[in-house]
C-alpha positions as CSV (number, residue, x, y, z in Angstrom):
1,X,24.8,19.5,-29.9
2,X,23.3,16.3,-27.9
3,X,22.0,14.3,-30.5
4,X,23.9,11.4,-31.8
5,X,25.0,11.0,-34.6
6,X,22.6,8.8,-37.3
7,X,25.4,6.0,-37.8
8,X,25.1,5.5,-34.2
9,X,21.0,6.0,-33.7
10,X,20.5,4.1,-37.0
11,X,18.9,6.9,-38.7
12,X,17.9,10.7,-37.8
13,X,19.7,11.6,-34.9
14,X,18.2,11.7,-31.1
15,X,14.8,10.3,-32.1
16,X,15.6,6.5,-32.6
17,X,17.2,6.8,-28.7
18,X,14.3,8.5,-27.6
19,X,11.8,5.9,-28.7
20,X,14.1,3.2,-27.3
21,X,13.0,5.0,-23.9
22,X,9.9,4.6,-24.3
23,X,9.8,1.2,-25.5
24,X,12.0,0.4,-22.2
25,X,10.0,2.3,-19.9
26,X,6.5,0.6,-21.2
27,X,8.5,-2.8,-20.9
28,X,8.7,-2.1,-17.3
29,X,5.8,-0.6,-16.8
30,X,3.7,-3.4,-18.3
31,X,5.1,-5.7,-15.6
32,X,3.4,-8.7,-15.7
33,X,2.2,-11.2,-12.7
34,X,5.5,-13.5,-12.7
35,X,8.0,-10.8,-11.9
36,X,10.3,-11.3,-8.8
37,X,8.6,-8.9,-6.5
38,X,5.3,-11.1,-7.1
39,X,7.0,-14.4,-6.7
40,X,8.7,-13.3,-3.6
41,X,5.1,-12.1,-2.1
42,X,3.8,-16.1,-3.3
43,X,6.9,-17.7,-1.5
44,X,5.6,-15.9,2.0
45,X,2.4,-17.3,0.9
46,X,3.4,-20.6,0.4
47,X,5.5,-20.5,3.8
48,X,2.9,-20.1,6.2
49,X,1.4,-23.0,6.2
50,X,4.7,-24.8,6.2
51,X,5.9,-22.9,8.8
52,X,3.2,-23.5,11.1
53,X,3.1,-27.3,10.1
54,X,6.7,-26.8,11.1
55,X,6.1,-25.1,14.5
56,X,3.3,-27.6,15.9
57,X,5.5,-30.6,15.2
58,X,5.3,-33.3,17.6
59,X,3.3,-30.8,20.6
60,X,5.7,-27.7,19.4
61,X,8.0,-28.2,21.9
62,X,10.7,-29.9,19.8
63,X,13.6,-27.6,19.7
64,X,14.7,-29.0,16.3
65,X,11.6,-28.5,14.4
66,X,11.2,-25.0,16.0
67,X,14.2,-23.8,14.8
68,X,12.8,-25.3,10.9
69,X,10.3,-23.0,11.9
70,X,12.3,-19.9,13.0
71,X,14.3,-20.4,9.4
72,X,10.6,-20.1,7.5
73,X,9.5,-17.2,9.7
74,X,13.0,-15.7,8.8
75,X,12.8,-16.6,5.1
76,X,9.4,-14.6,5.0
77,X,10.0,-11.8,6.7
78,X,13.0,-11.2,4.6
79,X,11.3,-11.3,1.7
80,X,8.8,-8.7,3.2
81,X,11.8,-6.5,3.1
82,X,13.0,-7.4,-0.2
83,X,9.6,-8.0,-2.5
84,X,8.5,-4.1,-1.6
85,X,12.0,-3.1,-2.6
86,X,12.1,-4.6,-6.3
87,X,8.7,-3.8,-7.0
88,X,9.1,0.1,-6.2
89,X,13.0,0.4,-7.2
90,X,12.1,-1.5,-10.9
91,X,8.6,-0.5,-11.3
92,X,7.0,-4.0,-10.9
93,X,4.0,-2.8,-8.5
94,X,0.7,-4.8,-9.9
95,X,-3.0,-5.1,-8.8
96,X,-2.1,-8.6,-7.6
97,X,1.3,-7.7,-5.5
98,X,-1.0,-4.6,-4.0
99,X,-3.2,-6.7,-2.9
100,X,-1.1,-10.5,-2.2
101,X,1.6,-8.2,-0.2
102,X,-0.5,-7.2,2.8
103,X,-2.3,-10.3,2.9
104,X,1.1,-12.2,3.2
105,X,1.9,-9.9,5.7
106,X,-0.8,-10.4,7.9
107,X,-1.1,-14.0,7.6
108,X,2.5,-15.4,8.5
109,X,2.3,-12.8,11.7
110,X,-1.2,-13.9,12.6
111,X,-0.2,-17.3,11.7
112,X,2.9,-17.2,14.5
113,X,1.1,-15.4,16.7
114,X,-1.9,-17.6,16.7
115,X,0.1,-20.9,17.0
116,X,2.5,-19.4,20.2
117,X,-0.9,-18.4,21.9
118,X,-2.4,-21.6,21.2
119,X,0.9,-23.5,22.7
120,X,0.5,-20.6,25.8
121,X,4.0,-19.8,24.9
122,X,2.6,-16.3,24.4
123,X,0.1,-14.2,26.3
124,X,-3.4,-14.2,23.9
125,X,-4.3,-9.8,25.0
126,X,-0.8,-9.7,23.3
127,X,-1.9,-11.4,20.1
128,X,-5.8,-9.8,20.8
129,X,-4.1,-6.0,20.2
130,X,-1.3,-6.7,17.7
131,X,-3.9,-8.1,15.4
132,X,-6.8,-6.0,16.2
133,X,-4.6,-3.0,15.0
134,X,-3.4,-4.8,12.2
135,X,-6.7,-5.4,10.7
136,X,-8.0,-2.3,11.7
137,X,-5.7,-0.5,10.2
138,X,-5.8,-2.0,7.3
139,X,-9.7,-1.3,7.1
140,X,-9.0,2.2,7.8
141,X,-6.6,2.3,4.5
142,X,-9.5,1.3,2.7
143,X,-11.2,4.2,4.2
144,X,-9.0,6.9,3.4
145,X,-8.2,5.6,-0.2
146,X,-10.5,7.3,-2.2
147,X,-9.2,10.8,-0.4
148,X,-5.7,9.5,-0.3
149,X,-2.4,7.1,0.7
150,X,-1.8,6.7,4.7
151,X,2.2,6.4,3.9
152,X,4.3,4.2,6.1
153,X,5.6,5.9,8.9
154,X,8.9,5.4,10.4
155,X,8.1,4.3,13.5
156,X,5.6,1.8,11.4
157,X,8.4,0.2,10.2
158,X,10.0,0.1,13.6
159,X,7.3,-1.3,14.8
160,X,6.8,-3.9,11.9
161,X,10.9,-4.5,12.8
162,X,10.1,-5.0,16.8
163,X,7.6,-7.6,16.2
164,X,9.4,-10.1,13.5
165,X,12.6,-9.9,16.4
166,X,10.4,-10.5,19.0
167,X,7.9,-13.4,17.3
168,X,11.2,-14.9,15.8
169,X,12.6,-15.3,19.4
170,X,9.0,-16.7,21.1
171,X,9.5,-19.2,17.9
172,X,12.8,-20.7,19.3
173,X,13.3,-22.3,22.3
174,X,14.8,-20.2,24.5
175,X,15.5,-20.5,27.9
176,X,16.9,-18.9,31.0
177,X,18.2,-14.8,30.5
178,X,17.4,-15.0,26.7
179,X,13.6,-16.0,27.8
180,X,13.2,-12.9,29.7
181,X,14.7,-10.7,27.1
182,X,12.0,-11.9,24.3
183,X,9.6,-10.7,26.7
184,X,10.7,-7.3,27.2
185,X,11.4,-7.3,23.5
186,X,7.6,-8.2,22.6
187,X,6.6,-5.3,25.4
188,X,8.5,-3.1,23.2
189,X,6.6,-4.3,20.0
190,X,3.1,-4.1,21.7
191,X,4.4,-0.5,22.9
192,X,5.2,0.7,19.3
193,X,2.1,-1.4,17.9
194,X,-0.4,0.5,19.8
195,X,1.5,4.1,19.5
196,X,1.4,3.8,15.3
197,X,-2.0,2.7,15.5
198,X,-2.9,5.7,16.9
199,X,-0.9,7.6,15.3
200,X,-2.3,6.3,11.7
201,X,-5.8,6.9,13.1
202,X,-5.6,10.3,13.5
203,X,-3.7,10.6,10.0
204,X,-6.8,8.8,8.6
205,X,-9.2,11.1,10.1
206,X,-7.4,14.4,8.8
207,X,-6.8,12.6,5.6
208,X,-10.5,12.0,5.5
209,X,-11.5,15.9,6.2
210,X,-9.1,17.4,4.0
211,X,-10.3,14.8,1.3
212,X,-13.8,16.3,2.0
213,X,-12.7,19.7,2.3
214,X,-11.5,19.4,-1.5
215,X,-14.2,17.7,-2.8
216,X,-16.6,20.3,-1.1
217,X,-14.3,22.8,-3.0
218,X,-14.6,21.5,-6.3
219,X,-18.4,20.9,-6.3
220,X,-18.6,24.8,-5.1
221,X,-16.2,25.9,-7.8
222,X,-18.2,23.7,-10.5
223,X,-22.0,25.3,-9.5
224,X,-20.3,28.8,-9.5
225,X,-18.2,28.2,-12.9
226,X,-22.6,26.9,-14.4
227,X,-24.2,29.7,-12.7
228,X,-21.8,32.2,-14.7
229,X,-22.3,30.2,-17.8
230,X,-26.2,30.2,-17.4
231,X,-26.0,34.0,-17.2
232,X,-23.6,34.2,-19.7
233,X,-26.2,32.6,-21.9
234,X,-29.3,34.6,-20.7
235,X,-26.9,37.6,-22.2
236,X,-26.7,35.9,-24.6
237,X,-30.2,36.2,-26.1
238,X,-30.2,40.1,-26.2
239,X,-28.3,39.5,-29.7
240,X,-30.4,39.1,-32.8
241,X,-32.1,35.7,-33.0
242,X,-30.1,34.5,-35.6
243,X,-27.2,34.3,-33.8
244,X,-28.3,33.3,-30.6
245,X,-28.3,29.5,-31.1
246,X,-24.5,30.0,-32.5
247,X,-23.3,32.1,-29.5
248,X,-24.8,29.6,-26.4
249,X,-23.7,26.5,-27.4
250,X,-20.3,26.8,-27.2
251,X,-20.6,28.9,-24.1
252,X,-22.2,25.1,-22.8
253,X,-19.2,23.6,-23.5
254,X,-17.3,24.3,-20.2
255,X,-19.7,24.1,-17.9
256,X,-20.2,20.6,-18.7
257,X,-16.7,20.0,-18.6
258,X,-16.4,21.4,-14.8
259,X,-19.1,19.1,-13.6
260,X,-17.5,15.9,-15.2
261,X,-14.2,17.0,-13.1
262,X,-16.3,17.4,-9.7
263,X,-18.3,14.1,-10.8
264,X,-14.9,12.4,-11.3
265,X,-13.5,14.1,-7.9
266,X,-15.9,12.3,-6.0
């Protein structure tokens, strides 16, 4: 026997346990917006500004402030890592996080890339073609979405990895060997940036045709399920008139019900 015993459950058994799953599982699913994953994703918010107030200080050549502004470019990419994690591991995903995440994302890179260009720490075709394939790969997400999820990709995240080491040294001032390393270190991001991009473009596009392959499917499956119901009906009217009326409108039933599905498909 699994059930407890009603001392225990307070009553009859299994049931009083089981509800108390339920009642636990909709507290978490009803996360609302002031969860930890979502207040994570506004701290990176919040820190961009700061941290490019931080890295212009005084010309942006002050070592001290720069470092201020390495520990907010570190603060927010570690809570990249860490916001994603609680929200998927506890169930705390929300329209706002979906949404507020990427943005953050984008903004505190495109911030620090932006502000070492504009300083000429940093070559501008190497922030031109990180953030063209960031936005345009977030555009082609939006593509895809009603056919399905581009996942993240392992060497996405390596890639994502690559350019928050190689950004966070371009923030500090470095000098001598260690200024040559960042460089090769960023060559290696822009590498990796460019060979996900493409490789999420062709995932969108074979997304995309299988997504229209299925929806073609359904809309053929749904005009061949009416066509046998219409003559199913016509059949139908051989019988005596009285119970004609009685024997087609039922048979109605399911054919309506298979175009709602193809409508809702598409």
């Amino acid at each position: 026997m699994t059930q407890a015993p009603a001392s225990a459950a307070g009553g009859s058994g299994a049931t009083p346990a089981h509800r108390g799953g339920k009642l636990g599982a909709a507290a978490v699913n009803q996360a609302g917006l002031w969860n930890i994953a979502n207040i994570l994703t506004m701290v990176r918010l919040l820190l961009v500004p700061g941290f490019v107030v931080l890295l212009l200080h005084d010309g942006g050549y002050d070592p001290a402030w720069r470092s201020f502004a390495w520990a907010a470019f570190a603060i927010a990419m570690i809570t990249d890592v860490f916001d994603g994690h609680l929200a998927r591991t506890y169930n705390l995903v929300t329209d706002f996080g979906k949404i507020a995440d990427p943005i953050a994302d984008k903004a505190i890179m495109g911030a620090a890339l932006i502000s070492l260009s504009w300083l000429g720490d940093l070559p501008w075709w190497i922030t031109a073609v990180i953030l063209f394939r960031e936005l345009g790969i977030t555009l082609m997400r939006f593509w895809v979405i009603r056919h399905s999820v581009i996942p993240a990709s392992r060497g996405g995240k390596m890639k994502t990895l690559a350019q928050g080491i190689a950004v966070g040294m371009y923030v500090l001032a470095l000098t001598g060997p260690l200024a040559t390393l960042r460089f090769w270190v960023m060559m290696a991001a822009v590498v990796l940036t460019v060979v996900t991009g493409l490789d999420y473009v062709r995932q969108a596009f074979v997304l995309r045709r299988l997504g229209l392959a299925a929806e073609h499917a359904a809309a053929t499956e749904a005009v061949a399920v009416a066509a046998d119901g219409a003559g199913r009906g016509v059949c139908a009217t051989d019988e005596p008139a009285t119970g004609a009326t009685d024997v087609v409108e039922p048979l109605g039933e399911p054919v309506v019900g298979g175009r709602g599905a193809a409508e809702a498909d598409r």
